[in-house]
Biopython code that builds the backbone (N, CA, C, O; Angstrom):
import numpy as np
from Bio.PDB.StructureBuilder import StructureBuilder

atoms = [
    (1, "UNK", "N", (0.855, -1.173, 0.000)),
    (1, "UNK", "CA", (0.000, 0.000, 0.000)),
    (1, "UNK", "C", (0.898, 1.231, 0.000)),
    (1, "UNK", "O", (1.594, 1.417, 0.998)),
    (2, "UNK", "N", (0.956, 2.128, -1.059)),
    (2, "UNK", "CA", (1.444, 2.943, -0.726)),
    (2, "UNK", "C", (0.996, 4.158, -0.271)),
    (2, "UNK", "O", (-0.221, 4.173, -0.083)),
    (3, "UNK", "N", (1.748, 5.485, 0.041)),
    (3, "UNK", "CA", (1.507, 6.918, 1.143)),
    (3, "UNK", "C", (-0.415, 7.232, 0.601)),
    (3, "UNK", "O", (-1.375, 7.263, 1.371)),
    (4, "UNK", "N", (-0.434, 7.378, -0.577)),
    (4, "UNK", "CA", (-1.876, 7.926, -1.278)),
    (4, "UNK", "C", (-3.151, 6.986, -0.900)),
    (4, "UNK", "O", (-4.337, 7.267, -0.728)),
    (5, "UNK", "N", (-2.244, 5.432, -0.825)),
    (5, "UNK", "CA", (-3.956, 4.462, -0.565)),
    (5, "UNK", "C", (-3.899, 4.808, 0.968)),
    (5, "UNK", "O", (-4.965, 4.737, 1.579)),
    (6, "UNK", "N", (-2.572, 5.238, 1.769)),
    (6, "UNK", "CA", (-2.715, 4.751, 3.164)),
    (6, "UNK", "C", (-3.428, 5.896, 3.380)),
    (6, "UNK", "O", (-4.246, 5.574, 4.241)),
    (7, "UNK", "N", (-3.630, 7.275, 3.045)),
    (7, "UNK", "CA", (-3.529, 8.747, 3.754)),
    (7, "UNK", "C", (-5.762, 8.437, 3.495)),
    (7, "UNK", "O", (-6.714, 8.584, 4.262)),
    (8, "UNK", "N", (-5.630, 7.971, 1.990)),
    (8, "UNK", "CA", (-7.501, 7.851, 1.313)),
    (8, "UNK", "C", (-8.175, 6.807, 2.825)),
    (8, "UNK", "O", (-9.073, 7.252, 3.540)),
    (9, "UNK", "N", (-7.526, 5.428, 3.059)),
    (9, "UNK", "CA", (-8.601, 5.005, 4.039)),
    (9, "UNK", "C", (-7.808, 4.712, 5.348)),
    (9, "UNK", "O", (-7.555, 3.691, 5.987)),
    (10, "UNK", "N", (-7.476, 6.254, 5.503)),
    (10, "UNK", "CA", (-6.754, 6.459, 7.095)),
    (10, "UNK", "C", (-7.734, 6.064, 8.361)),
    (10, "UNK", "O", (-7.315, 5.270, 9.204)),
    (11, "UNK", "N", (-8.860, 6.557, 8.455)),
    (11, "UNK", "CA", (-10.104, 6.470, 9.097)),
    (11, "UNK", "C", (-10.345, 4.889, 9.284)),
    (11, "UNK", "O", (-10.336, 4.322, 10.376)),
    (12, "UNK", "N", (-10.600, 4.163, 7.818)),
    (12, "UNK", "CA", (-10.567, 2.932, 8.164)),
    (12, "UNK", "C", (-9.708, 1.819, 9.089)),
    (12, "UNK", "O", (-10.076, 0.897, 9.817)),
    (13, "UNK", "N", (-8.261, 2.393, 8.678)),
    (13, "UNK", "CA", (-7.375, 1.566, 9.132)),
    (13, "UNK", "C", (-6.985, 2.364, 10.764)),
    (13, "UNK", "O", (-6.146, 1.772, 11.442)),
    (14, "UNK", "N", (-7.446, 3.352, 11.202)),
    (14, "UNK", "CA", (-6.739, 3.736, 12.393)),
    (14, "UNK", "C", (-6.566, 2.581, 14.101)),
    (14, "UNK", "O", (-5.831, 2.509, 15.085)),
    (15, "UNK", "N", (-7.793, 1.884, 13.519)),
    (15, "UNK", "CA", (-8.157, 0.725, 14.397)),
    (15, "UNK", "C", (-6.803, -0.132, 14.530)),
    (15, "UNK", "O", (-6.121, -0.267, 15.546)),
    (16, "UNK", "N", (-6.552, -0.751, 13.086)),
    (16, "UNK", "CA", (-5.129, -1.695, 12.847)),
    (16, "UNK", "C", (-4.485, -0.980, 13.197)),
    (16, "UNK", "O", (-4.446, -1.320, 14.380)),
    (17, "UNK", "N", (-3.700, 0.061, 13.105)),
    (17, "UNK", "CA", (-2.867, 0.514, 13.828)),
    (17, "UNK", "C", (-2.950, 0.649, 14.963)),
    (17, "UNK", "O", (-1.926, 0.123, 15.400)),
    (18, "UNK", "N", (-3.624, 1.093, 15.931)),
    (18, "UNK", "CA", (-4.039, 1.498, 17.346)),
    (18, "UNK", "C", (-3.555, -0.133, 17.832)),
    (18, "UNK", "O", (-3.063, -0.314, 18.945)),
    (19, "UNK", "N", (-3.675, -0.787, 17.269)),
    (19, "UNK", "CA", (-3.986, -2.730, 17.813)),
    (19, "UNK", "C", (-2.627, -2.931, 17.424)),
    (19, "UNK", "O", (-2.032, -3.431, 18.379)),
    (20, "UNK", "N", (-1.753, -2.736, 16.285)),
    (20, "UNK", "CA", (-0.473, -3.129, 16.150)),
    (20, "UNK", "C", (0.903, -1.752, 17.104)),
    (20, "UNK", "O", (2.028, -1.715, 17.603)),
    (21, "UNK", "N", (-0.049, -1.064, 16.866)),
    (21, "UNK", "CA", (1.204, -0.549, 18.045)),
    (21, "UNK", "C", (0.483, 0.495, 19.100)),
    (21, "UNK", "O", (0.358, 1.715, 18.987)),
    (22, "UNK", "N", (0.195, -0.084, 19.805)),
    (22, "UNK", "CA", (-0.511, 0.340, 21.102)),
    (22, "UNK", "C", (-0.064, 1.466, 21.744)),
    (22, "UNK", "O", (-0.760, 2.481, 21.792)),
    (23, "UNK", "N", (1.192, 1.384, 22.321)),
    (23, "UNK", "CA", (1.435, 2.658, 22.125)),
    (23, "UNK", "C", (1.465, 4.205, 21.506)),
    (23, "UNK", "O", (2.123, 5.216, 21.750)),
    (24, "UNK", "N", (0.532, 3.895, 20.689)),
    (24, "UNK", "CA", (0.470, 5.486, 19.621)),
    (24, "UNK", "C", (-0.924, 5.855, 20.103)),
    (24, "UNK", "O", (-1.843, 5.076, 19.853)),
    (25, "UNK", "N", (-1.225, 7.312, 20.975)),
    (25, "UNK", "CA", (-2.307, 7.929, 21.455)),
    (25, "UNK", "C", (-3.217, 8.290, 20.540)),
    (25, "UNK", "O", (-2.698, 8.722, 19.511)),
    (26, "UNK", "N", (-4.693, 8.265, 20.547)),
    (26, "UNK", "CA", (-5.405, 8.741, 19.590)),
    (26, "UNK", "C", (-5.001, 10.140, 18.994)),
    (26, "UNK", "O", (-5.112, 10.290, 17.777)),
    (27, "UNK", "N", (-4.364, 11.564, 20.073)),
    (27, "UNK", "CA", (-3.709, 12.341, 19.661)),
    (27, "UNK", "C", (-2.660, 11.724, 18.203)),
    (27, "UNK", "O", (-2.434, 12.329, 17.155)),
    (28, "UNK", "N", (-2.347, 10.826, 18.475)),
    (28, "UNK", "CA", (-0.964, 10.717, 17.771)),
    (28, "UNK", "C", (-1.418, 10.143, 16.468)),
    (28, "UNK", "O", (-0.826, 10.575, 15.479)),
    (29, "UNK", "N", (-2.555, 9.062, 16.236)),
    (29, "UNK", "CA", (-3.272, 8.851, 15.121)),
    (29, "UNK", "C", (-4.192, 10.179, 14.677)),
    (29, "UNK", "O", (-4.678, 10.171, 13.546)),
    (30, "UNK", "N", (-4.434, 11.329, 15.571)),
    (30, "UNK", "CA", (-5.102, 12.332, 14.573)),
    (30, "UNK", "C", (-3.406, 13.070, 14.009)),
    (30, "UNK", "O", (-3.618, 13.968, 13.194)),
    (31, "UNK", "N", (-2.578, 12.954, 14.159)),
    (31, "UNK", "CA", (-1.541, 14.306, 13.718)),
    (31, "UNK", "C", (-0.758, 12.989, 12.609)),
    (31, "UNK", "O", (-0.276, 13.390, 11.549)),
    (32, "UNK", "N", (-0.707, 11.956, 12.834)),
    (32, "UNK", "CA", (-0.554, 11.140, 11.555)),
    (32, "UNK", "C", (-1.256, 11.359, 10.575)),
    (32, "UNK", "O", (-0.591, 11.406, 9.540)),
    (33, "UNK", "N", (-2.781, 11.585, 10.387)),
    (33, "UNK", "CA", (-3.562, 11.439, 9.562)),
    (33, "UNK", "C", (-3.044, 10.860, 8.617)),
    (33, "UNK", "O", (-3.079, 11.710, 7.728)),
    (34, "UNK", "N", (-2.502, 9.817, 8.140)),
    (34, "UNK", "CA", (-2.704, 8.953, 7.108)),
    (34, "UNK", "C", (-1.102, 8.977, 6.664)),
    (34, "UNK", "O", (-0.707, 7.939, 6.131)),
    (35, "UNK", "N", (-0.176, 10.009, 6.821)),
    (35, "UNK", "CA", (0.651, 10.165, 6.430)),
    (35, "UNK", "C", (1.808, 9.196, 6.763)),
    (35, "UNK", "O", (2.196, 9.192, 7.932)),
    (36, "UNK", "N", (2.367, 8.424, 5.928)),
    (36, "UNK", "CA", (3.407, 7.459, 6.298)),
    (36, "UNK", "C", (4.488, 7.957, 6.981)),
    (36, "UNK", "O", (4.810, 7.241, 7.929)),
    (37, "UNK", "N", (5.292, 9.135, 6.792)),
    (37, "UNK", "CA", (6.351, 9.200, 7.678)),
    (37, "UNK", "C", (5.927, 9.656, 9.034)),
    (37, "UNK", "O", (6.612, 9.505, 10.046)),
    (38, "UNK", "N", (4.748, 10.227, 8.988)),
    (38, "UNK", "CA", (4.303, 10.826, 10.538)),
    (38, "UNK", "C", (4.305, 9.479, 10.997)),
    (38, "UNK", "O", (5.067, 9.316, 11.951)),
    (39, "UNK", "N", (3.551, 8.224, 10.535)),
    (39, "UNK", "CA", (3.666, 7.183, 11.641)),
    (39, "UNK", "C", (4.954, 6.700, 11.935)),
    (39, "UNK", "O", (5.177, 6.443, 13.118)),
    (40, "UNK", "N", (6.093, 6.474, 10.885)),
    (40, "UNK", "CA", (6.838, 5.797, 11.024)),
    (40, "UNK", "C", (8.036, 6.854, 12.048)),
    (40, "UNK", "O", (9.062, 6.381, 12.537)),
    (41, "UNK", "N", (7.640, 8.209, 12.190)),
    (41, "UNK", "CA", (8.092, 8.783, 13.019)),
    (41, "UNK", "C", (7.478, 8.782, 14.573)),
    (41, "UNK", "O", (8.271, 8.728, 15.513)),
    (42, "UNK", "N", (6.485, 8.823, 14.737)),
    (42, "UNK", "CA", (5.817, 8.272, 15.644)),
    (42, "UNK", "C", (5.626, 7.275, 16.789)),
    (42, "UNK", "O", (5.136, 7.255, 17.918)),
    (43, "UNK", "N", (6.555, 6.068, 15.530)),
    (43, "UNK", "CA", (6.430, 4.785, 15.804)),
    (43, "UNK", "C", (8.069, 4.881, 16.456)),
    (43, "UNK", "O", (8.463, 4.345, 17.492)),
    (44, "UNK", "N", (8.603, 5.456, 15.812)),
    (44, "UNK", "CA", (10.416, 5.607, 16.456)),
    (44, "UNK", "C", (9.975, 6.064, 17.875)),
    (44, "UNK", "O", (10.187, 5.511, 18.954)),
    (45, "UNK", "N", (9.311, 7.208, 17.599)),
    (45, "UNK", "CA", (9.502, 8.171, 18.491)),
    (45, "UNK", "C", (8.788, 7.578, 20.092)),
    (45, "UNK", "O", (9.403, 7.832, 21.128)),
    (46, "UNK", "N", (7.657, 6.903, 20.131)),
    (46, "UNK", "CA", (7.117, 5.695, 21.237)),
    (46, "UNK", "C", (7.868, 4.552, 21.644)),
    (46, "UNK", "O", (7.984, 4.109, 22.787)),
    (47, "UNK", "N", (8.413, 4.081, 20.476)),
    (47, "UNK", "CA", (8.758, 2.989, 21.130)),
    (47, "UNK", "C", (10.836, 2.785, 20.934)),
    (47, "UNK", "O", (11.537, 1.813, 21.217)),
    (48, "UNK", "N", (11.133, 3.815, 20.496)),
    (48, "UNK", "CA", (12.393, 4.025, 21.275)),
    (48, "UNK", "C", (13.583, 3.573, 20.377)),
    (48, "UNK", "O", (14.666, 3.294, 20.891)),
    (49, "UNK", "N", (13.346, 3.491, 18.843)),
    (49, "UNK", "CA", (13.920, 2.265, 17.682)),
    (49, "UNK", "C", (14.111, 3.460, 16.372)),
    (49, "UNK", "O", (13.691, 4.596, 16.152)),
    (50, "UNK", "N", (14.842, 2.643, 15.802)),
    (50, "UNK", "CA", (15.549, 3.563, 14.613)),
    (50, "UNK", "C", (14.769, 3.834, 13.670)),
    (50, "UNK", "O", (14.065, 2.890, 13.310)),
    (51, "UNK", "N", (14.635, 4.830, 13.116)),
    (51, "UNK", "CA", (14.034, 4.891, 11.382)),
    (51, "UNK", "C", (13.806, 3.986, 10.796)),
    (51, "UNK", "O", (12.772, 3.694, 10.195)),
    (52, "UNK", "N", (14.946, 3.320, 10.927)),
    (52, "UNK", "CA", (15.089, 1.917, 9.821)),
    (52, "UNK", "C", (14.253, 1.160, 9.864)),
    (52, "UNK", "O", (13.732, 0.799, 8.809)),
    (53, "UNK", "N", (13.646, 0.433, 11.608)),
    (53, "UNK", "CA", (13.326, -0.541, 12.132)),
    (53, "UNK", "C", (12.120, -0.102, 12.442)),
    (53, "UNK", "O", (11.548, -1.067, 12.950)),
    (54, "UNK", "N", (11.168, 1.116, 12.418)),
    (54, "UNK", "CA", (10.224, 1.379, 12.363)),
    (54, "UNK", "C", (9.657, 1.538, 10.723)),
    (54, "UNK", "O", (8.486, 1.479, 10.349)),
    (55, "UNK", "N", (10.543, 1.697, 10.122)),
    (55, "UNK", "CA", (9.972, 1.677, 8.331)),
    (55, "UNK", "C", (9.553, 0.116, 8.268)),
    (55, "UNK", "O", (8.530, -0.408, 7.827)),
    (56, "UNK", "N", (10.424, -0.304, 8.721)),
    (56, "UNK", "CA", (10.550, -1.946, 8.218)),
    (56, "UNK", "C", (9.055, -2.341, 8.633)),
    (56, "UNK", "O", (8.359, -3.009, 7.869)),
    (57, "UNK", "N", (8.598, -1.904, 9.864)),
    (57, "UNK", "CA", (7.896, -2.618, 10.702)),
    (57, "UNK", "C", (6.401, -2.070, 9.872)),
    (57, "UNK", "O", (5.310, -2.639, 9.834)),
    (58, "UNK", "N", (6.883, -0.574, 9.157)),
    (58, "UNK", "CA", (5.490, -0.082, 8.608)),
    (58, "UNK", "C", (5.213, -1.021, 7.326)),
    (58, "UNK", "O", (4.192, -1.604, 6.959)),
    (59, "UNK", "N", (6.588, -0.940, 6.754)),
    (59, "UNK", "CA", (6.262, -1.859, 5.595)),
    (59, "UNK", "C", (5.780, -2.952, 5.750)),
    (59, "UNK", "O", (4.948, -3.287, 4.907)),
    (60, "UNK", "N", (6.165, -4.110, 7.081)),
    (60, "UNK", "CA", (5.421, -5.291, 7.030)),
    (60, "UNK", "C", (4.099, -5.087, 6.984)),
    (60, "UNK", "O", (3.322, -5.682, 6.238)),
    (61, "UNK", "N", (3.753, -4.040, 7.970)),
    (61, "UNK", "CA", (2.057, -4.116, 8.186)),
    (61, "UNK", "C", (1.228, -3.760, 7.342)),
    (61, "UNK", "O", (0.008, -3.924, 7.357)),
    (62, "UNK", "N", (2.155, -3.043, 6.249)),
    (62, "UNK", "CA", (1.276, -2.350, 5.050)),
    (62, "UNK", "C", (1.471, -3.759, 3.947)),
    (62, "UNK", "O", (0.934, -3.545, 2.860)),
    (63, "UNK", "N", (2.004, -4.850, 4.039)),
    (63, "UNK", "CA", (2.013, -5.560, 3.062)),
    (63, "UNK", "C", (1.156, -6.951, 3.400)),
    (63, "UNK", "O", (0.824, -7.883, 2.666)),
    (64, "UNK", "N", (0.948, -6.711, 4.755)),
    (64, "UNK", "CA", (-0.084, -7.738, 5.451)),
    (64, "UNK", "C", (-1.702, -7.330, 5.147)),
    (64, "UNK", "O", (-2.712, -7.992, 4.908)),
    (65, "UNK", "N", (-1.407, -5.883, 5.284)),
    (65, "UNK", "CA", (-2.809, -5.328, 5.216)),
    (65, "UNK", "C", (-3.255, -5.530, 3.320)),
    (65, "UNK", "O", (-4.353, -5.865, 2.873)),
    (66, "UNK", "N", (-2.164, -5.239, 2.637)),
    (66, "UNK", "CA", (-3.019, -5.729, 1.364)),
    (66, "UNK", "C", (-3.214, -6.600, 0.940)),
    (66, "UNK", "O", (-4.295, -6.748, 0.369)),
    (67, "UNK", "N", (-2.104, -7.832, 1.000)),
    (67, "UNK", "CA", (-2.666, -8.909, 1.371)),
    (67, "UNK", "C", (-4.506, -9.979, 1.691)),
    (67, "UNK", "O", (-5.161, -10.895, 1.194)),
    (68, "UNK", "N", (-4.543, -8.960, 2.888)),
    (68, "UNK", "CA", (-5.585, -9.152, 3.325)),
    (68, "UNK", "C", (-6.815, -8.575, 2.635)),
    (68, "UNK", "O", (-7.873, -9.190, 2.504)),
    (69, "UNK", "N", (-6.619, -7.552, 2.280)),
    (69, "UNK", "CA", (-7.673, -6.798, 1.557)),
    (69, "UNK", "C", (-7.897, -7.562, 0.283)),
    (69, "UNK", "O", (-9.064, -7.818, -0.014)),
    (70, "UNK", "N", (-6.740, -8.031, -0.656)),
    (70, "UNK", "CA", (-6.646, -8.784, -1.897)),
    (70, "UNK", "C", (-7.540, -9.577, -1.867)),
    (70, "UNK", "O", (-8.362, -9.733, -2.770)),
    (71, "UNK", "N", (-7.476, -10.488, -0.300)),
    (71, "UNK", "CA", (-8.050, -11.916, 0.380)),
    (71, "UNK", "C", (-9.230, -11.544, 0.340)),
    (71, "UNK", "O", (-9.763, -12.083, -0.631)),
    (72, "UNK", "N", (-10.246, -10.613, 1.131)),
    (72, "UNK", "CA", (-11.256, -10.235, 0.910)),
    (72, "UNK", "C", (-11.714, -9.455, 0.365)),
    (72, "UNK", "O", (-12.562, -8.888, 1.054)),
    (73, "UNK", "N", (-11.608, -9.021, -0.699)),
    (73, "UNK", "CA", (-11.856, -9.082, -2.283)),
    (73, "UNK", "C", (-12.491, -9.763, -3.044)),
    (73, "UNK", "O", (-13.527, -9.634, -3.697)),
    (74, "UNK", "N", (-11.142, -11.123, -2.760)),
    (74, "UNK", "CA", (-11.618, -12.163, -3.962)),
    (74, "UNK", "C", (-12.636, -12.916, -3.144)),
    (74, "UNK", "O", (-13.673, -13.291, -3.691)),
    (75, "UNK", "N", (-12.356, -13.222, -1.558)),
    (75, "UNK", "CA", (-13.493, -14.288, -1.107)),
    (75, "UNK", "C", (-15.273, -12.713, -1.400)),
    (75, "UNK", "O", (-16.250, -13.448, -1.547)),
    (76, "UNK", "N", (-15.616, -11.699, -1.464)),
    (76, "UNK", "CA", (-16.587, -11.141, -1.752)),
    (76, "UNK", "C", (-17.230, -11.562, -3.545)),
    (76, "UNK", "O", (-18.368, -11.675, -4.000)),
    (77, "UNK", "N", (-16.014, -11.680, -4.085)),
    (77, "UNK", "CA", (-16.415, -12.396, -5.881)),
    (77, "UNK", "C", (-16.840, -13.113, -5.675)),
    (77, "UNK", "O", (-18.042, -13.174, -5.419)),
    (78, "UNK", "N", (-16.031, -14.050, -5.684)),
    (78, "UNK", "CA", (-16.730, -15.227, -5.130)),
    (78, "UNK", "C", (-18.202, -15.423, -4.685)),
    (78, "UNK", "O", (-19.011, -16.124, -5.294)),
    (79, "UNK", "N", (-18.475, -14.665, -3.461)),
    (79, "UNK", "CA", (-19.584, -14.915, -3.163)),
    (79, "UNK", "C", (-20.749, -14.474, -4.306)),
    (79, "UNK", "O", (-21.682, -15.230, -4.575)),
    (80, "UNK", "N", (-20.582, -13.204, -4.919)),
    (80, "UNK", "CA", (-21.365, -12.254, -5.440)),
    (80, "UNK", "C", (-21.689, -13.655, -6.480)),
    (80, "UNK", "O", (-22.840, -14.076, -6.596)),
    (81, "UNK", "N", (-20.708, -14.193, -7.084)),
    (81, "UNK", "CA", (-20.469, -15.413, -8.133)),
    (81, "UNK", "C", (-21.613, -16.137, -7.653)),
    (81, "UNK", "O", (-22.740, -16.100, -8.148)),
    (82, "UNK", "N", (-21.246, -16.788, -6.669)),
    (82, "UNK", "CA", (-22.688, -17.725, -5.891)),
    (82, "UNK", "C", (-23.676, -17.796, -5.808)),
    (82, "UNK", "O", (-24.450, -18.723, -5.569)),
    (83, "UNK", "N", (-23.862, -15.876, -6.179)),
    (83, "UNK", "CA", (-25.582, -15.556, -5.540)),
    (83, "UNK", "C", (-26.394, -15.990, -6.884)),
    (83, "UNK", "O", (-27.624, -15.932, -6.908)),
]
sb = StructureBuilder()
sb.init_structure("model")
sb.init_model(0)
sb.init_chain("A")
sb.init_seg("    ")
for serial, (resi, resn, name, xyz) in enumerate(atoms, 1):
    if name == "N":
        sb.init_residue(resn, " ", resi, " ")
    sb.init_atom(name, np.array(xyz, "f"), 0.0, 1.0, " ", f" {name:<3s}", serial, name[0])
structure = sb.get_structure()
């Protein structure tokens, strides 16, 4: 996912984030608003870890999350297919 899909369904996803890194205050998900380096600065900045190792950690979650979205996608065809 990149900065433009993450910033469009920020609202949606603020939940997954709040749940993958707990530490980030709802303050801190409104001044992110969607923006990738605000989290990944954010994410340094809470939990005490390098640039590097907070990118890394954004990138996993952003590649899990489409993933997942891909996943339910195709299982919604599918169904629509069925009806």
């Amino acid at each position: 996912m990149n900065s433009d899909q993450l910033k469009g369904k920020w609202k949606q996803m603020k939940g997954g984030v709040k749940e993958r890194w707990g530490k980030l205050t709802d303050d801190d998900l409104d001044v992110i608003d969607g923006k990738q380096d605000q989290l990944i600065g954010k994410i340094q900045e809470r939990y005490g870890i390098a640039k590097e190792a907070a990118q890394k950690q954004v990138d996993e979650w952003n590649a899990a999350e489409s993933r997942q979205a891909v996943s339910h996608e195709a299982e919604m065809e599918q169904r629509r297919k069925a009806s």
